[in-house]
C-alpha positions, 0 to 999 in steps of 0.5 A: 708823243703822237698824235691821235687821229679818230675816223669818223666811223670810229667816232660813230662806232663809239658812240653807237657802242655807248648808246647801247650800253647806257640802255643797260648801265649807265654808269658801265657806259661811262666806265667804258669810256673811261677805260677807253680814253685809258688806252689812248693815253697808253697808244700816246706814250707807247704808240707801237703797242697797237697793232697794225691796221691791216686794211691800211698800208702806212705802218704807222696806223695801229688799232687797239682792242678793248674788251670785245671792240 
């Protein structure tokens, strides 16, 4: 199992992105999140199923895409 580490601007990204749904839809905020924290549980156990972050030179940084994000 790897470990995950989050950029803090990805942590203000997120938080940012939440804000902004909530304005709309509280409950689809939380199922967003949800369906967040989902994906980094399957980056844990699978963590070549994220793509290569291409600003990065270590190979072992990967991204996921979730919806538009």
């Amino acid at each position: 199992m790897v470990e995950i580490e989050w950029s803090e601007s990805a942590k203000k990204d997120l938080k940012n992105i939440l804000h902004y749904i909530s304005q709309d839809s509280p409950s689809y905020s939380e199922f967003f999140l949800n369906g967040i924290l989902e994906k980094i549980e399957y980056l844990k156990g699978f963590p070549q199923m994220g793509r290569k972050v291409p600003e990065s030179d270590d190979p072992n940084d990967r991204e996921l895409i979730f919806q538009n994000y």
